[in-house]
C-alpha positions in Angstrom: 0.0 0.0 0.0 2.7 2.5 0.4 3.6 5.0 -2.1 6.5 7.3 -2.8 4.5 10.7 -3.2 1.6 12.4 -2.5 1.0 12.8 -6.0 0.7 9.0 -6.6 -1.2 8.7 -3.9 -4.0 11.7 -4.8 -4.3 9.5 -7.8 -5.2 6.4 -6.0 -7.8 8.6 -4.2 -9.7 8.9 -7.0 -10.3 5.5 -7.1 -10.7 5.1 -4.0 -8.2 3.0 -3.2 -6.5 2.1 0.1 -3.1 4.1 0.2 -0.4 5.2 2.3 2.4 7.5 2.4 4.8 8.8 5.3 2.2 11.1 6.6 -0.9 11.0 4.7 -3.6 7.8 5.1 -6.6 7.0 2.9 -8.6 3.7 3.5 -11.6 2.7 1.8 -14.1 1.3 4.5 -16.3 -1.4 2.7 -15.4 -4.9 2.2 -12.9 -6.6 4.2 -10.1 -3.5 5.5 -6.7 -4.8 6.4 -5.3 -1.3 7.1 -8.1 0.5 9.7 -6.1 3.7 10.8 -5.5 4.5 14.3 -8.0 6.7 15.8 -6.9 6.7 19.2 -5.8 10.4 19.4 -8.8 11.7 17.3 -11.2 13.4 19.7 -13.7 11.4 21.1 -17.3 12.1 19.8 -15.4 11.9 16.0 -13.5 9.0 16.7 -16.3 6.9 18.2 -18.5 8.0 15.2 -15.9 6.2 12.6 -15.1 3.6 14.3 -18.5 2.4 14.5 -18.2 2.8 10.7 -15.2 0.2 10.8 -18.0 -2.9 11.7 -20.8 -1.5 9.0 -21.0 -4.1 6.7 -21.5 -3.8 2.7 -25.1 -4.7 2.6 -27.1 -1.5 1.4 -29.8 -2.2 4.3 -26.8 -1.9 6.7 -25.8 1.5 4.8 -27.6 5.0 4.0 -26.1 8.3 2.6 -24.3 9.3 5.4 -22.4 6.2 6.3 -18.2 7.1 5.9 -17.2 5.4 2.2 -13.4 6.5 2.4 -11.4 8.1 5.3 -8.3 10.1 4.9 -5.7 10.5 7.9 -3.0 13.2 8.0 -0.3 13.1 10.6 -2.4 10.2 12.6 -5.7 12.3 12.4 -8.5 12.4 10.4 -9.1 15.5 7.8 -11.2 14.9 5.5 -13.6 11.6 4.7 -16.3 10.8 2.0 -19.9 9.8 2.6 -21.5 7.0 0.6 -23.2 9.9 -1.7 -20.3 11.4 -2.6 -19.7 14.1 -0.6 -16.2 15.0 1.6 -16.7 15.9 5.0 -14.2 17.7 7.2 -13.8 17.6 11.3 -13.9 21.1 13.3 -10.7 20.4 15.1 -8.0 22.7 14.0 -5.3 21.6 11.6 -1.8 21.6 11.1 -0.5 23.5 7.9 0.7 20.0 6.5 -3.1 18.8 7.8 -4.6 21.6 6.3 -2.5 21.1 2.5 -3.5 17.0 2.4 -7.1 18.4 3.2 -7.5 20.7 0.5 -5.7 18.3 -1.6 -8.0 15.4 -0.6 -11.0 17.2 -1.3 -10.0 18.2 -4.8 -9.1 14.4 -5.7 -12.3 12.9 -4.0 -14.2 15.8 -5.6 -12.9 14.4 -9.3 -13.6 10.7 -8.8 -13.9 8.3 -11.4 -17.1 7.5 -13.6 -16.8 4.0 -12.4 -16.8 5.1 -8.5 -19.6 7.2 -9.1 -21.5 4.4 -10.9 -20.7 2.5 -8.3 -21.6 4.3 -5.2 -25.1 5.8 -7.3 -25.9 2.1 -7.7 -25.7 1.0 -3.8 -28.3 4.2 -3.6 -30.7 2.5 -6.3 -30.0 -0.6 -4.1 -30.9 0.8 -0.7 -33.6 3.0 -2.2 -35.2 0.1 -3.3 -34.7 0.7 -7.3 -33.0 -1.8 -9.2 -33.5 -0.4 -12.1 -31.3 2.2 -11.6 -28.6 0.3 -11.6 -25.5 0.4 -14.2 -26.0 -3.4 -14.6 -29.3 -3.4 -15.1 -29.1 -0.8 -18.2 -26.2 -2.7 -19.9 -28.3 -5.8 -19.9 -31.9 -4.4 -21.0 -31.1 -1.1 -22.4 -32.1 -1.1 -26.2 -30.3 2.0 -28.5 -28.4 4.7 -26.6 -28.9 6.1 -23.2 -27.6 8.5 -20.5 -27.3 8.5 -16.7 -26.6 11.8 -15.4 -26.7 13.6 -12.4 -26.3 17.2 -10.6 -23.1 17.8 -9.8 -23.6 18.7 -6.3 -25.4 15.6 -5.3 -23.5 12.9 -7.9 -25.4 9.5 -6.9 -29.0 11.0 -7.3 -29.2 10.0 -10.9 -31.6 9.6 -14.2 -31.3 7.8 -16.7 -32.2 9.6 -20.0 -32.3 9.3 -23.9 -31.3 12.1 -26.4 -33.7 12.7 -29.1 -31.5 14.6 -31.3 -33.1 17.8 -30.7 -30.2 19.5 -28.9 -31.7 22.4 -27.5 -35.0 20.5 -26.1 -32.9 17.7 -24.8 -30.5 20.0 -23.2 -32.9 21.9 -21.4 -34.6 18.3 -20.2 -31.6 17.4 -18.6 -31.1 20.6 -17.0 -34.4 20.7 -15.4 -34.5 17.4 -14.1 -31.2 17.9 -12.6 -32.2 21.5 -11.2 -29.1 23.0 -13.2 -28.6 25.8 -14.6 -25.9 25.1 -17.5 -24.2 21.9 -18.8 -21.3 22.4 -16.3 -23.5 21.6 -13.4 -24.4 18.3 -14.8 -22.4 15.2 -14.6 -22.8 12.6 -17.0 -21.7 9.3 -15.0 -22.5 6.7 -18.0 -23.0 7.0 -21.8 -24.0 3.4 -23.5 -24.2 3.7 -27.3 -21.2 6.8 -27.6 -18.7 4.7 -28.4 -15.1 5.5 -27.0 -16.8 9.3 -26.3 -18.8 7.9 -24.0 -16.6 4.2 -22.8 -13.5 6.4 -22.4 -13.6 10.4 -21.6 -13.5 11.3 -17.6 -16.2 13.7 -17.9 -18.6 13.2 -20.9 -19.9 16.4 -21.6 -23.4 17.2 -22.2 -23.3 19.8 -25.2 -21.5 17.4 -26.8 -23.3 14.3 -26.0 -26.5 16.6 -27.7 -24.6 17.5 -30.5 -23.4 14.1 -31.3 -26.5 12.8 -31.2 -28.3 16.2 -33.4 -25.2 14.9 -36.3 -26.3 11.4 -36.5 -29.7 12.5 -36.6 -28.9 14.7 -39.9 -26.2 13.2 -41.5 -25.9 9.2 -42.0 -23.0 8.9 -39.2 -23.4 6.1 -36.7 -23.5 7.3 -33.0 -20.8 4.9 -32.0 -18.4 6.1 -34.8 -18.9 9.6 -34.0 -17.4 8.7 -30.8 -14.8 6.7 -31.7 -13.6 9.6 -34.2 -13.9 12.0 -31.8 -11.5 10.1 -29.1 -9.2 9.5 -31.9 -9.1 13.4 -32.9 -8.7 14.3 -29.2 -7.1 11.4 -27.1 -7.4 11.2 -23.8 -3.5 11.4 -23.0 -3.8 14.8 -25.2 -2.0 18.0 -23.4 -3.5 20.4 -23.0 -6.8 18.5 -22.3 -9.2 19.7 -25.0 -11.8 21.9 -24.5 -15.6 21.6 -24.9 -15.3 23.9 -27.8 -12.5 22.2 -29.6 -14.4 19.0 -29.3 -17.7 21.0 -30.9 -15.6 22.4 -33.4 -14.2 18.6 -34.5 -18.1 17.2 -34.9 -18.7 19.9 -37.5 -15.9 18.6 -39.8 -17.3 15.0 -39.2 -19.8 15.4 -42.5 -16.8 16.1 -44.8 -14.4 13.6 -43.2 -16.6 10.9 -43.4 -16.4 8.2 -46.4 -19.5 5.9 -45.4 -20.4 2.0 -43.8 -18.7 -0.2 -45.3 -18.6 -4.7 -44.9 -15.4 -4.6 -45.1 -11.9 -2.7 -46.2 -11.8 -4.5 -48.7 -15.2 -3.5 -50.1 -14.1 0.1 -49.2 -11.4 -0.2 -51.8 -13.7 -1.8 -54.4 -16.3 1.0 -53.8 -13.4 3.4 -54.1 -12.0 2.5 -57.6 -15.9 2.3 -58.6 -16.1 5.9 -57.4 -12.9 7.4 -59.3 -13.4 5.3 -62.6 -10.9 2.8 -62.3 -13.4 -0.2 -62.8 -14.8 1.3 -65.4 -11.7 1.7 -67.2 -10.4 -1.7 -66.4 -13.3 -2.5 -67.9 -13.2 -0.7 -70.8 -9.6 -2.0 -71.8 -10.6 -5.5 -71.0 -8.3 -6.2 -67.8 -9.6 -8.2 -65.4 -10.3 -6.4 -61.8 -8.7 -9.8 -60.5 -5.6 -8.2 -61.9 -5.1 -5.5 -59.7 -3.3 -6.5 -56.5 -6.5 -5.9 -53.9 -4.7 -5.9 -50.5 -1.7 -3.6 -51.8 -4.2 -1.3 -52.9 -6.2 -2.0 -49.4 -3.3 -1.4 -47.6 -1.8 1.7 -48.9 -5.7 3.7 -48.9 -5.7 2.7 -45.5 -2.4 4.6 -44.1 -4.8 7.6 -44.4 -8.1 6.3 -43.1 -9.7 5.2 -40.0 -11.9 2.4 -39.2 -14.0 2.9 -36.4 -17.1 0.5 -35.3 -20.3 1.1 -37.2 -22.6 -0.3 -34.6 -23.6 -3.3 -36.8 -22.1 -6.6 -36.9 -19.8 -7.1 -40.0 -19.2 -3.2 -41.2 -17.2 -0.5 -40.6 -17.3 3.0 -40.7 -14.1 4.7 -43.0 -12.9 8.7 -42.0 -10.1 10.5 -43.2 -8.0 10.1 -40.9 -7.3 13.1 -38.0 -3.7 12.7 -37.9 -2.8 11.6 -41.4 -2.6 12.8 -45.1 -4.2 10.8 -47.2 -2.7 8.7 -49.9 -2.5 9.9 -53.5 -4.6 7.1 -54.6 -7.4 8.5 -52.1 -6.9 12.1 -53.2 -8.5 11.5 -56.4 -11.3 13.3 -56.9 -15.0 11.5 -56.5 
């Protein structure tokens, strides 16, 4: 469990995972806890409180909003510690500066947690509020096209689950009043099923664009799932500095003219290519075979400027140009 700086270990925070450095504690207090901290010079209403928290078990009947999730210990006392809905808590004891700095620190790294925490911690809240349904397991297995579970951002594991209709503005505004926001920032979106590696893979999944993926495939023949995938391949997630809202907006309007169609296969791509720019024809014309032409070569070298990306339906693929790279001469012909 221990770790060689703090920065490391704010990391691990955000999972909330069990981690320890020469000063600073955190300890995750569900399941079985091999490393309970020692409270015995915390003051006494405090340190009875949490350590009642140490023999809560996992079941979501033994649980409710206010039991301790994680606990974070600074210099053998407790500064800061997160409620099962997502929320840090601090003690009115006063601090030392080093205290006080793994505090504020704390509460910026539990305040960023993972989509996969907050899935999981809004789920034991379906659970013990008696709605199954809620549940992240439940949509993957029933849900039917794509869908949304988002929640305000100041209370992260009260959560609805919602579909886009492509009307941006309408289904903007529907979110926003359901989650008693006022703009997109104050809305988390905790899961995004059908948004392909937009909505598998960015840490915060924004709503406006979210709407306005869905508004493109609504008015131009672009799956859902390969907007996504386009857009994470335009703007990775390891990209520095992390792109904006607006620079992701700005990338789905250029999706239209970047974007070459469903295809079965790359190989039919090709074919459908040399259809487009006359080649066939001409082959034709001159009496050559088509089973002259060496296929894969040709495959091969269009490809160094494309990219596949799922098309949502078994056995095709959607082609782009590709982001990053010029296109081959063969694919600069005109269509």
């Amino acid at each position: 469990m221990t770790v060689s700086t703090l920065t490391e270990a704010l990391q691990r925070l955000r999972h909330l995972g069990n981690v320890r450095t020469t000063t600073l504690h955190g300890v995750r207090l569900t399941g079985f806890v091999r490393d309970l901290p020692d409270l015995s010079t915390t003051p006494g209403p405090l340190r009875e409180h949490l350590q009642a928290e140490f023999h809560t078990t996992d079941h979501p009947g033994d649980r409710d909003a206010d039991s301790v999730e994680y606990l974070v210990c600074s210099g053998g006392l407790p500064v800061l510690w997160l409620t099962a809905d997502a929320r840090t808590h601090t003690p009115s004891y006063p601090l030392t500066a080093t205290q006080t700095r793994h505090q504020h620190a704390a509460r910026t790294a539990l305040g960023d947690l993972y989509r996969h925490i907050l899935n999981e911690l809004a789920d034991r809240r379906g659970l013990r509020e008696h709605q199954p349904s809620d549940t992240t397991g439940h949509h993957q297995e029933h849900t039917d096209g794509p869908i949304l579970r988002v929640a305000p951002r100041e209370d992260p594991t009260s959560t609805w689950w919602v579909r886009l209709s492509g009307d941006p503005q309408q289904d903007r505004q529907r979110v926003l009043s359901h989650c008693g926001a006022t703009g997109s920032e104050n809305v988390l979106v905790l899961a995004a099923f059908g948004y392909g590696d937009y909505g598998r893979q960015a840490h915060r999944p924004h709503l406006d664009v979210l709407c306005a993926m869905h508004h493109l495939t609504r008015t131009h023949p672009v799956p859902l799932v390969a907007i996504g995938d386009y857009l994470t391949t335009a703007h990775p997630s390891s990209s520095t500095p992390t792109p904006s809202t607006g620079d992701l907006l700005a990338t789905l309007t250029r999706i239209p003219d970047t974007f070459r169609g469903v295809f079965g296969s790359q190989t039919a791509y090709t074919e459908a290519h040399l259809e487009r720019i006359g080649w066939t024809r001409a082959l034709h014309q001159a009496g050559i075979p088509t089973t002259a032409l060496d296929l894969p070569a040709l495959t091969r070298q269009l490809f160094t400027g494309l990219l596949v990306t799922d098309a949502g339906t078994r056995g095709h693929i959607a082609v782009f140009n590709h982001p990053h790279r010029s296109s081959t001469p063969l694919e600069e012909t005109p269509r």
